[in-house]
N, C-alpha and C positions, 0 to 999 in steps of 0.2 A: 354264704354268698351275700345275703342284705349285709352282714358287716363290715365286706370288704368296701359293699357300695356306700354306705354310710362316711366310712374310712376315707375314702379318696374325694367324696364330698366334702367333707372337712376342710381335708387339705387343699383342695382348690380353691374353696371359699380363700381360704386363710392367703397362698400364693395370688388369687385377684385382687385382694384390700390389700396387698404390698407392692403388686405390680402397678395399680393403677394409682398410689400414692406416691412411687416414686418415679415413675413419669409426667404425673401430671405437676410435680416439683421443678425437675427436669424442663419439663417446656414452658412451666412459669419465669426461671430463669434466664432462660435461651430467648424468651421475648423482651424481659427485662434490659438485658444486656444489648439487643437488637436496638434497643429506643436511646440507647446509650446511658444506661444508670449505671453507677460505679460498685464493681463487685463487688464494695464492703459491707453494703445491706445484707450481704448473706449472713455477715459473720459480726455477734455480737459484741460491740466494744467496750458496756458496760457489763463488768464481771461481777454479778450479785454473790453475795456468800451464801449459800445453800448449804445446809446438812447433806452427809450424805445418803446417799440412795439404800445404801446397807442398812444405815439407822431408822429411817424412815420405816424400810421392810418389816424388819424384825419390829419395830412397837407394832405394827400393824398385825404382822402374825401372831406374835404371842397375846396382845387384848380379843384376836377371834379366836385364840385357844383357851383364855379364861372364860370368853362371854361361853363359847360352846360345854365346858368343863360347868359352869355353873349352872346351863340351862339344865342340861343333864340333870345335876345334882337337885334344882328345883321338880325338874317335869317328875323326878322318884317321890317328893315328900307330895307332891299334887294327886301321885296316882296312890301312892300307899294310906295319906289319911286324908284327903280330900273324894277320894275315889271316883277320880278325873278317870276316863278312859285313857288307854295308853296310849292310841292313836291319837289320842289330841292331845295330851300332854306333850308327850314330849317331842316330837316335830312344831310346835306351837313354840314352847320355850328355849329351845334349842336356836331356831332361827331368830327369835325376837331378840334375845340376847347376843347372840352372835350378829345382827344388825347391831346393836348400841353398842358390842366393842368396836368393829369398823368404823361408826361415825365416831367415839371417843378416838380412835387411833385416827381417824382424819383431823378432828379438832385439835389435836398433840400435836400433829406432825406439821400444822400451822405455823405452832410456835415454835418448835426446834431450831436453832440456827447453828 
């Protein structure tokens, strides 16, 4: 029963930050247009060249699949001949890694064009 209510919290979170985004866009424009600004502010007439969205993803996912794949492999040699607990190794390693491939993949995905 807590799951179901967990569940539908969720989703109504998630349908309020939508709802309330795209009305409150809605009535930005609907005043805009009242004061008499010309609907092309909506729509952008410089067309920047951007990488795609696909490429972007995937450098993103597969740099937090090496950084996690690596931590992994460190947090083993930390607990086997350092004799790091495993509770701190490898939740320690794991996230710290898997943070520096996200920021590597944010910094990439800068330069892409």
């Amino acid at each position: 029963m807590e799951g179901v209510i967990v569940v539908a919290i969720i989703f109504g979170a998630i349908f309020g930050i939508i709802y309330l985004f795209i009305t409150a866009r809605h009535k930005e424009r609907l005043s805009l247009i009242e004061k008499g600004a010309d609907a092309s502010i909506f729509y952008s007439t410089n067309k920047r060249k951007t990488a795609p969205i696909w490429k972007i993803l995937i450098l993103n996912i597969s740099l937090l699949l090496i950084g996690v794949g690596v931590g992994i492999f460190l947090a083993g040699i930390l607990h086997r001949n350092f004799n790091v607990d495993a509770e701190v190794a490898f939740p320690g390693t794991i996230f710290t890694l898997a943070g520096i491939g996200l920021f590597v993949g944010f910094n990439l995905s800068k330069n892409l064009d």
